[in-house]
C-alpha positions in Angstrom: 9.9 -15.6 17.1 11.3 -15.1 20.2 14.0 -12.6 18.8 11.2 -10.5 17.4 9.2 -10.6 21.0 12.7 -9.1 22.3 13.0 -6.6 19.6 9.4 -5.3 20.7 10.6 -5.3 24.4 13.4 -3.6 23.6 11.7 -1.1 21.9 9.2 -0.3 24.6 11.8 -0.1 26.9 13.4 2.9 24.9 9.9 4.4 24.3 9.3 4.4 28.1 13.0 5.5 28.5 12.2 8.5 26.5 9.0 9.6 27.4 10.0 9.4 31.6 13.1 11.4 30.4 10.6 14.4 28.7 8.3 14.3 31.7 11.2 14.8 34.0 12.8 18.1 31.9 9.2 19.3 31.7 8.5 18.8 35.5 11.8 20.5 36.6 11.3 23.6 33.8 9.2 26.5 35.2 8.4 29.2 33.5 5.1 31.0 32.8 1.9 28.8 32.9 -0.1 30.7 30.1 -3.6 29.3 31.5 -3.1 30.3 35.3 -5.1 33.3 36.0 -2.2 36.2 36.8 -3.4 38.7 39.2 -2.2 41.7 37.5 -1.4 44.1 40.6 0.6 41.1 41.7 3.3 40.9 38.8 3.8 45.1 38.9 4.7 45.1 42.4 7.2 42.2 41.8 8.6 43.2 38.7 9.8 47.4 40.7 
């Protein structure tokens, strides 16, 4: 039983692993947030 307890903490531990890792690319990538409200003058003058 207790190898099976280990398995499951093991697993967890890989599952936690991963999911920290995604939040950590998706907190460093910007990009365009597509629900932000763009202010349309704005993105001309910075785009000339």
């Amino acid at each position: 039983m207790s190898g099976f307890i280990d398995k499951i903490k093991h697993k967890a531990e890989a599952v936690s692993a991963a999911i920290d890792n995604e939040l950590t690319v998706l907190e460093g990538a910007g990009g365009d947030d597509p629900l932000a409200d763009h202010d349309e003058s704005n993105e001309a003058e910075a785009s000339s």
